[in-house]
C-alpha positions, 0 to 999 in steps of 0.5 A: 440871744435876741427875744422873738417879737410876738405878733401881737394882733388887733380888732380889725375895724370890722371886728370893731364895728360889730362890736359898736353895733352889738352895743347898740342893739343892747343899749337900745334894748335896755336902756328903756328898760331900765327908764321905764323901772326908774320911772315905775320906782319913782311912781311907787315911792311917790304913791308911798310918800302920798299915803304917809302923808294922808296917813299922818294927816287923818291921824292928826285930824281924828285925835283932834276931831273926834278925841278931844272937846275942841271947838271945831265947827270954823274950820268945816266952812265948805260944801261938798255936794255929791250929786249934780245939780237939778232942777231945783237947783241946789236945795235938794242934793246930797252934800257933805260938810267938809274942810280943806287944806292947801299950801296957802294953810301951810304958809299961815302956820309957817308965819306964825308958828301956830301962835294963837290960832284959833277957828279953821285956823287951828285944824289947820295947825294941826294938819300943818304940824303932822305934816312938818314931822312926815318927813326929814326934808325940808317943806318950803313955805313959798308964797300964801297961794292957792295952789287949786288956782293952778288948774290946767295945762298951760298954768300946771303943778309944775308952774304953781311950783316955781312961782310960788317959790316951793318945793311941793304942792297939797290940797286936802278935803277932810270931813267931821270925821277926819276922813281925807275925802281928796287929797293932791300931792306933787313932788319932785315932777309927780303929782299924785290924787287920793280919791275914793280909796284910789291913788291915781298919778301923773308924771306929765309936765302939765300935771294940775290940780283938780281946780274948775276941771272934773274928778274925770279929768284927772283919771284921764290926765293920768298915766294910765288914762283909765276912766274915773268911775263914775260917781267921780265924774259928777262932782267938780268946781265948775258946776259949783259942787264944791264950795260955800253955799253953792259957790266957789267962795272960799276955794280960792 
């Protein structure tokens, strides 16, 4: 007895096309979406790594500083003026004594280990090593270069990176107390700046550090383009209110 053939049908191309054109109107809906949560997941992951950091560091900093009986006035070698030049020029305004630590403070300790350090160089050694057990990854020392040299669009973050033969870029500025006063991290395509109790970040591919720019340029560099406030808007490099004496001297 012979077996009846179904009549099995297909999609028609019409039937097709609405289907490819319902994909598409999805696609073009979520896939935005979905960047824009990566991208946010990423920022918060960042923002959370840049806080650990500055956590162990301040730690560090304050059992070193303020607990114990080290010598530790080297290391305080820079001024950290908090209002604009006047008149007068520099003798009348307000400053804060402060120490810094970038990448080219971390290759010194990768060298040597923290062999025998002495003067800035021991802070430094015990910044370098709360920042060598923060994380699991491996820090790669790079070349010993000032990371606050890469200061603008063209010569950025990204540049400092693979030039310099690392995996990430930090300034810190500390004070007697072992307060973080300003700390910059870029990792991973996103450089994130702690000032003042705020954490402002920049996933742009000429994100740089503050260098001779203002604390302003960083607000309105960032992703949110908000404006800094206005006590950050005084203090930069370029009209010497950061530095030695007056002068970048130390800096770079």
């Amino acid at each position: 007895m012979k077996q009846k053939n179904e009549n099995k049908k297909g999609f028609t191309l019409v039937e097709l096309i609405m289907v490819i054109a319902i994909l598409g109107v999805l696609g073009a809906i979520l896939i935005p979406t979905m960047m824009n949560y990566v991208k946010k997941a990423r920022i918060k992951a960042a923002i959370a790594d840049a806080r650990t950091v500055m956590t162990a560091i301040e730690s560090s900093l304050v059992d070193h500083l303020v607990n114990t009986d080290h010598d530790t006035s080297a290391a305080f070698n820079k001024v950290l003026y908090l209002d604009q030049e006047t008149k007068k020029g520099f003798q009348d305004r307000d400053y804060e004594i402060v120490g810094a630590f970038t990448n080219l403070s971390w290759n010194v300790y990768k060298t040597n280990n923290g062999q025998n350090a002495t003067g800035s160089q021991a802070v430094d050694y015990v910044i370098a090593r709360a920042l060598d057990h923060t994380f699991t990854e491996t820090w790669d020392k790079g070349k010993r270069v000032n990371p606050m040299s890469y200061n603008s669009n063209s010569k950025n973050c990204k540049k400092y990176l693979k030039e310099n033969d690392t995996n990430f870029g930090l300034v810190v500025v500390y004070n007697t107390t072992g307060t973080v006063r300003m700390m910059q991290l870029y990792r991973n395509g996103i450089l994130v700046t702690y000032i003042g109790g705020n954490y402002v970040v920049n996933t742009s591919s000429t994100a740089h550090f503050v260098g001779t720019g203002t604390w302003d340029t960083i607000y309105k560099d960032s992703d949110d383009k908000k404006s800094a406030p206005e006590e950050y808007c005084k203090v930069n490099l370029s009209n010497k209110q950061i530095g030695s004496g007056g002068s970048l001297g130390g800096w770079y």
